[in-house]
N, C-alpha and C positions, 0 to 999 in steps of 0.2 A: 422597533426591532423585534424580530423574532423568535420563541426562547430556543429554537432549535440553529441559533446562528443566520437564517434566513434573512433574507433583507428585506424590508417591504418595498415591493414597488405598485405604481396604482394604486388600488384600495385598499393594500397590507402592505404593508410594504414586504488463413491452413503440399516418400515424401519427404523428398529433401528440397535443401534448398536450390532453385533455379535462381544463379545472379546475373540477372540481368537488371544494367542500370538505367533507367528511363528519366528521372531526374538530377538533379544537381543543383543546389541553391550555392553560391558564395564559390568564388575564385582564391585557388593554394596562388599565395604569391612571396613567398617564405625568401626571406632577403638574403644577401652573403656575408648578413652577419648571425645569420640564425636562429632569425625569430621565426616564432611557431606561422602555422599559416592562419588565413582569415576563418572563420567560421565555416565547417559545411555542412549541404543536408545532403543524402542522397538515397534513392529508391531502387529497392529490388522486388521482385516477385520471390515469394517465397511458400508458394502453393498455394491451395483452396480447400475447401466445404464448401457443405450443400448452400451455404451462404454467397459462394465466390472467391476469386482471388483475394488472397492474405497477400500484403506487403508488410516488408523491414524496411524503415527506416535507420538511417543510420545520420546520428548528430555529432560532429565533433566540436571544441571549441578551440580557441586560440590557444590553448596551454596545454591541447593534446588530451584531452580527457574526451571519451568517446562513449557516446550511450544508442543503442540498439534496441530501437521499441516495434513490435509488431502490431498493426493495424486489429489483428485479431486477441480481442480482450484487451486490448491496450498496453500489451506487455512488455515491461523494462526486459527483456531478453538480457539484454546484459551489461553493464557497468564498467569502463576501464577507467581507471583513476589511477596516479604516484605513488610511489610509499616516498619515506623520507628519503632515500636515495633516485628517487625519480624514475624507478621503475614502473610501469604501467602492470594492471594484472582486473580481469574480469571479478568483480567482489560480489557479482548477486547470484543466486543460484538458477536451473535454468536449462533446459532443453538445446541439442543442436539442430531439430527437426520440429517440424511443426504437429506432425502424428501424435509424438507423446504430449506438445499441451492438449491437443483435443483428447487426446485417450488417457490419460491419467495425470495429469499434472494438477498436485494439492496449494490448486493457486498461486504458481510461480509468477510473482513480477504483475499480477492481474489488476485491473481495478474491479471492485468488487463491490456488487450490490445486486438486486435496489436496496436491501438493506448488507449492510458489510456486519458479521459476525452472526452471532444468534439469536433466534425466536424461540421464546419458550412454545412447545408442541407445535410450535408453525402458527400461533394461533394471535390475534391480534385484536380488540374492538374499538371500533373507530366511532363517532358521533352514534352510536347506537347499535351498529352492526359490525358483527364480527366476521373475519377474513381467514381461511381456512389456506396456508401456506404448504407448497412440498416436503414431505420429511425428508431430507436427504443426509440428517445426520442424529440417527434416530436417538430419544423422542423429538428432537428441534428439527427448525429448518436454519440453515446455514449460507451465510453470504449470498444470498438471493435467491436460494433453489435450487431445482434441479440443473434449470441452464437461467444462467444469474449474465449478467453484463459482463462476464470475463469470458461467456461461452456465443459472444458476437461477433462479429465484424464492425469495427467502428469508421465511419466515412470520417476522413482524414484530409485535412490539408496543411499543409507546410508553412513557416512564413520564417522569416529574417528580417530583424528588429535589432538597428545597429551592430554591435555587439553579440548580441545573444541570438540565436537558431529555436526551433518549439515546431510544434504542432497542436491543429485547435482539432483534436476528436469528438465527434458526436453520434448522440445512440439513438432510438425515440422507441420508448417503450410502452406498447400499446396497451391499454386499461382491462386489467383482468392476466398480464402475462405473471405466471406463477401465482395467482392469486391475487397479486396488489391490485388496487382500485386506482382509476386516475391514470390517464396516458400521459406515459411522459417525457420530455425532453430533455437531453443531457447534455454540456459537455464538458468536455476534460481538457485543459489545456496545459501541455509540456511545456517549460522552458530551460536552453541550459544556459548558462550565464558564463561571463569569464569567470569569476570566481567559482568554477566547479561547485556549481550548485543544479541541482533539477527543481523546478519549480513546480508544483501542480495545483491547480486551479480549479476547482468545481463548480461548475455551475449546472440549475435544474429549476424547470416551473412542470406544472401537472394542472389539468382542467378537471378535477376532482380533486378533495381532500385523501390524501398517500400518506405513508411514511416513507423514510429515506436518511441513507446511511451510505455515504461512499467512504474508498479509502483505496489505496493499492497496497499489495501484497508483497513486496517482494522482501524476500529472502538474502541475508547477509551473512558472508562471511568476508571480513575488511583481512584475512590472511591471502584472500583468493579461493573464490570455488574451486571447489573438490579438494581442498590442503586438508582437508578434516576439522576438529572439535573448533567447539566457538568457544569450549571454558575458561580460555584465557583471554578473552575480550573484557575489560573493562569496560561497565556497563555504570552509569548515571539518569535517576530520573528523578525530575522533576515533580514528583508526587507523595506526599506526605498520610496518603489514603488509598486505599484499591475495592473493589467490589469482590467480595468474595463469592463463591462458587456452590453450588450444592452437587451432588452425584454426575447430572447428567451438563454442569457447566455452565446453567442459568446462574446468573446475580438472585441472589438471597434479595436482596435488596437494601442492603448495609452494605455503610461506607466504611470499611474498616482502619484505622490507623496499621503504619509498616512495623509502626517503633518495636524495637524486639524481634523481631520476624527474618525471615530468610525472603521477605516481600521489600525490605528497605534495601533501596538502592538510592538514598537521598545521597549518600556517600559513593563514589565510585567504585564497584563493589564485581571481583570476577564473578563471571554470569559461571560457572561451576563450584563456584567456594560453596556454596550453600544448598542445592540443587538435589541432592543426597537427603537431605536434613531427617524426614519421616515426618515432615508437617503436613497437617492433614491437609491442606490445600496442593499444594503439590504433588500430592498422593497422588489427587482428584487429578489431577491435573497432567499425571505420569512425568511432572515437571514444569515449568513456566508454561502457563494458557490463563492468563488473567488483563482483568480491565485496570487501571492504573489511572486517579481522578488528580489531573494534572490541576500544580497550583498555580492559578493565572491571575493574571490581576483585573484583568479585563473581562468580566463576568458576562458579555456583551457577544462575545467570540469573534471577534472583527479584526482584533491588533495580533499582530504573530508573535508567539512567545516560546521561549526555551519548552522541548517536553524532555528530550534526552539527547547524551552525549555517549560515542561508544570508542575507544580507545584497544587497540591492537595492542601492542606493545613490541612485537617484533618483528613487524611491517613500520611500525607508528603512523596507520592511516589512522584516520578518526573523520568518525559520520557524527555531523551533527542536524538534528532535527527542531525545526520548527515549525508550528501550528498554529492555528486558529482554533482547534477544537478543543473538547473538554476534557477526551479521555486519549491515552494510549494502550494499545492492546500489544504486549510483549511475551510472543509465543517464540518457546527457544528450541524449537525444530525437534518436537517430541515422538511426533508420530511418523518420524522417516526413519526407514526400516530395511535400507540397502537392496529396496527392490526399483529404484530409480537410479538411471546411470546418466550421470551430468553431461554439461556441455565439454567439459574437460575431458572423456570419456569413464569418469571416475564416480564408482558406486556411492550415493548419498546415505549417512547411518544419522543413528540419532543423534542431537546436538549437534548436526554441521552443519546447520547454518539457523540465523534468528529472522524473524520477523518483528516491526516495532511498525504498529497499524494507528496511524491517527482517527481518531473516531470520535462519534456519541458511544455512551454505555450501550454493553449489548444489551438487547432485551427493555431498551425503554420504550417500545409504546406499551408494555405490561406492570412498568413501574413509575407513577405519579411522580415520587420526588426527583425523579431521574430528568438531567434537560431532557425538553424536548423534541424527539423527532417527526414532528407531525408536518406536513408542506401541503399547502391550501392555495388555489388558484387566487390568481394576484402577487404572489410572494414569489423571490428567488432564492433559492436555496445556493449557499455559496460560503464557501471556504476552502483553505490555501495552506497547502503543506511544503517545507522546501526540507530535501534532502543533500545537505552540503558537506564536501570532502574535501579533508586537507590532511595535515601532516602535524603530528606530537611528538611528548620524549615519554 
C-alpha cells in the first residue's frame, strides 16, 4: 500500500440554460399509496466552451432528494435534501448559468486538482527535479492552476445500480499541463444512494511519477442557499490536530493540537462562536482556511471513517462526512464579498456558505513528514468520500 492511499496494482501496487432532455434512466412509477418514485437520471444541454457542450445532469432518488451535477468541472450545481419537516431546499452554493462558473466561480461544487489546495511558490521536487507550477494565488499555486480539472469538460456516462443512480466522469490530463509531470488519467465516480447520501470515488494512474490531490469543492449552507450566515451551523470534527498556516497559507509544517484554540471543534461547536477571537491563525486566515489531521484509525487510508458532522439547528438538516483521507480542509466562506449572485438570485457575503474539502495536507510534496502525495506508474491512486443528509434535534 501506498503512503499516499494509493493502491498498488502490478508492480506497486458551458448563457443560459437550454433544457432539452435527451436522456432518462429509471421509470416514476409512484403507486396510490404514495411512495416516492424509482430512481432517475436525466440530461440536458446546458451550453458550451471552446471545449464543447456542457451537460446537467440531474439524479433523483427514491426519497426525493435530487442532485444537479454539470459535466463541466464536475459540479455539484446543486443539492436538494429535507429538513426535519420534509421540506426540500437546494444547500450548496452555486450558479444559475453556466457563464459565471467559467468566468468567476471560487470553485463552486468543483472537483479540484491535479493537486486540490496549495503549493508553496507553485514549486515542487520530485526524484530530483523540480516542477515550476502557475501562480494563480500569489505566492502559491492553488487547486491545480490556472485552468485545474474543475476548468474541463469531464466525458461522462450514466449508469443505474439497483437502487442507487451515479455517474462515472473521466479527464486525461496530458504530461506537462500546468506544470505537473506524468499524463494522467482520471476518474470520478458519483453515486446517490437511497439513504441520501453522494458518494464520490476517486480514481487516477500517471505513466510518470506526479503528484495528486483531488477533492470537490462544494459550498454548504444546510439553511438553504442564499438564507445567509452559516454561524449558526453546528459544526464537529473529527480532529484533535490542524496544520497551522504562515502569512501566505502554507503549512508551517507542524501539527498543532486544537486544545484551547478557537481551532477545537472535537465538541460540536457554532462555526461563528469563535471566529472573531483575534487568534493569529484566523487573522491569517480572515477566518476558517485551515487543514484539519483527521483522527483515523486506519493509518492505511482504505476504511471510511467519521471526519465531520454539521448540524443546522433550525432546518435540523445535518451533513455528515466520511472519508478515506488524512486531512479535512474547512474554509468558512471568507473571501465572498457579495459580488456573486446565487442560484437563488440572492447576493453571496462572507460566511454564507462553508466548504469542508477532504484531502491530503496541502503543500505535502514540500513537506517529508506530511502523507504522501506522490503517484508512480503501476499504482492507483484512489479514495472515497461520502456526503450524507439527514435530519436532527
Amino acid at each position: 500500500m501506498h503512503a499516499v492511499h494509493t493502491k498498488a496494482t502490478g508492480i506497486a501496487g458551458r448563457v443560459a440554460a437550454v433544457v432539452v432532455t435527451v436522456a432518462v434512466i429509471g421509470v416514476f412509477n409512484a403507486s396510490a399509496s404514495g411512495a416516492h418514485p424509482n430512481p432517475t437520471i436525466t440530461r440536458e444541454a446546458w451550453g458550451s466552451t471552446a471545449e464543447g457542450q456542457v451537460d446537467r445532469y440531474t439524479l433523483t432518488n427514491d426519497r426525493g432528494m435530487r442532485v444537479r451535477i454539470l459535466t463541466y468541472g464536475g459540479i455539484l450545481q446543486s443539492i436538494e435534501v429535507p429538513d426535519r419537516r420534509g421540506r426540500n431546499a437546494n444547500v450548496t452554493l452555486g450558479f444559475d448559468n453556466l457563464a459565471d462558473y467559467v468566468a468567476k466561480s471560487p470553485y463552486f461544487g468543483c472537483i479540484t486538482g491535479r493537486y486540490a489546495n496549495r503549493i508553496a511558490l507553485g514549486r515542487f521536487t520530485l526524484d530530483g527535479v523540480t516542477y515550476q507550477l502557475p501562480i494563480n494565488n500569489p505566492p502559491n499555486s492553488l487547486h491545480g492552476g490556472t485552468v485545474g480539472f474543475d476548468k474541463h469538460i469531464w466525458a461522462t456516462t450514466p449508469f443505474r445500480r439497483g437502487d442507487t443512480v451515479g455517474l462515472v466522469m473521466t479527464f486525461t490530463s496530458p504530461a506537462g499541463d500546468q506544470g505537473y509531470p506524468g499524463t494522467m488519467s482520471s476518474t470520478v465516480t458519483y453515486t446517490l444512494t437511497r439513504d441520501n447520501s453522494i458518494r464520490m470515488e476517486y480514481h487516477a494512474t500517471t505513466d510518470a511519477p506526479t503528484v495528486i490531490n483531488l477533492t470537490n469543492h462544494a459550498y454548504f449552507n444546510l439553511a438553504g442557499e442564499g438564507s445567509g450566515t452559516i454561524d449558526n451551523h453546528l459544526l464537529y470534527l473529527n480532529a484533535k490536530r490542524y496544520t497551522p498556516v504562515d502569512p501566505t497559507l502554507i503549512p508551517s509544517g507542524a501539527l498543532d493540537p486544537v486544545a484551547s484554540t478557537p481551532m477545537d471543534f472535537t465538541r460540536a461547536t457554532a462555526i461563528g462562536a469563535r471566529n472573531r477571537s483575534g487568534f493569529e491563525q484566523l487573522v491569517i486566515g480572515r477566518g476558517y482556511d485551515h487543514n484539519w489531521v483527521l483522527d483515523r484509525r486506519d493509518s492505511s487510508y482504505v476504511r471510511l471513517e467519521l471526519a465531520a458532522r454539521v448540524l443546522e439547528p433550525t432546518s435540523g438538516r445535518v451533513l455528515t462526512i466520511l472519508t478515506t483521507e488524512p486531512g479535512i480542509q474547512f474554509y468558512a466562506g471568507n473571501f465572498l464579498d457579495g459580488t456573486l449572485i446565487g442560484t437563488s438570485g440572492r447576493m453571496y457575503r462572507q460566511g454564507d456558505g462553508f466548504a469542508l474539502e477532504t484531502q491530503h495536507y496541502p503543500d505535502s510534496p514540500n513537506h517529508a513528514n506530511f502523507p504522501s502525495t506522490v503517484l508512480r506508474p503501476g499504482q492507483t491512486y484512489q479514495t472515497t468520500t461520502i456526503y450524507k443528509f439527514s435530519t436532527g434535534h
